[in-house]
C-alpha positions in Angstrom: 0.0 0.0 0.0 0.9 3.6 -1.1 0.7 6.2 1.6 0.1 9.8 0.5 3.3 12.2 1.1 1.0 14.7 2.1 -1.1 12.7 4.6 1.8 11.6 6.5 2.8 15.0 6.4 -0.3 15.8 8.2 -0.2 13.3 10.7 3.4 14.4 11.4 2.8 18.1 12.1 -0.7 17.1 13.6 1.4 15.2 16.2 3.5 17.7 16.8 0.7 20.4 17.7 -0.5 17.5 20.0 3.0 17.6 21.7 2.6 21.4 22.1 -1.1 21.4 23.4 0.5 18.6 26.2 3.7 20.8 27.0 1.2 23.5 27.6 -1.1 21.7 30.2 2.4 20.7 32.1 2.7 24.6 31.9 -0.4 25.0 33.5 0.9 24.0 36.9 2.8 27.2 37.4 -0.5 29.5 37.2 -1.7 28.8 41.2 1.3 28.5 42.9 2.0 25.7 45.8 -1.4 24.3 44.3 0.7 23.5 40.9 3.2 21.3 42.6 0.4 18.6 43.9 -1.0 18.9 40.0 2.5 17.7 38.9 2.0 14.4 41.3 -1.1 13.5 39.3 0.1 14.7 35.9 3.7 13.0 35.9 2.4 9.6 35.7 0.1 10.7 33.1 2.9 12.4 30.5 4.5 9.2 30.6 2.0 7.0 29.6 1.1 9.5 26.7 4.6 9.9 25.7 5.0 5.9 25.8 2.0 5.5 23.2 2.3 8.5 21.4 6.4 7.5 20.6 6.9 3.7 19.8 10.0 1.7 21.0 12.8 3.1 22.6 11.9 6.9 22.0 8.9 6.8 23.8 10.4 4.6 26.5 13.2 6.9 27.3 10.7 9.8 26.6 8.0 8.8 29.5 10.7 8.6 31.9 12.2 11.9 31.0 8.4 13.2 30.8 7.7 11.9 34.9 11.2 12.7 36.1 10.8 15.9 34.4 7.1 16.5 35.9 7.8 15.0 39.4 10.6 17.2 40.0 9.9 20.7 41.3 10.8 23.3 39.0 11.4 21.6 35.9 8.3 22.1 34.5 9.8 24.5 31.9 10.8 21.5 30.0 9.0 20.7 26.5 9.4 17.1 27.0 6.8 16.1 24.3 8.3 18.8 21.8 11.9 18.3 22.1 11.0 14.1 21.7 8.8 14.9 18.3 11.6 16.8 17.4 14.3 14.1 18.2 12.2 11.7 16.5 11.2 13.6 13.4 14.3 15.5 12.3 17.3 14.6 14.8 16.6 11.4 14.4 15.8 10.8 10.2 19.1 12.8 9.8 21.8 10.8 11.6 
């Protein structure tokens, strides 16, 4: 089967505004203060399963635990886990 340059194209770019739409709501823990730290407990867990499905294999693996160390730890929230592993796997990775 043939697959459309342009759809996968799509999908691609679609996944990467999915990876910025999730960055954001790690983001969103740093609007109520002392509240956003207890968000990060309940939101850590989450990022890395996301990351695991939305990366196969060893990206996404090494990703979610990035994504929960990343969101379990106080102030490294700042981190766009999901962005910098789209951009790892969709234009570090195809060029090496």
């Amino acid at each position: 089967m043939v697959v459309n340059p342009t759809v996968k194209s799509n999908v691609k770019y679609g996944k990467l505004i999915l990876c910025l739409l999730l960055d954001f709501v790690g983001y969103l823990s740093y609007v109520v203060p002392f509240f956003g730290e207890f968000t990060d407990v309940i939101w850590a867990p989450i990022s890395a399963f996301l990351i695991t499905r939305m990366f196969k294999g060893t990206i996404g693996k090494v990703g979610g635990v990035f994504a929960f160390i990343e969101e379990i730890m106080p102030g490294l929230d700042f981190i766009p886990t999901f962005t910098i592993t789209w951009i790892y796997s969709n234009l570090i990775k195809k060029s090496v």
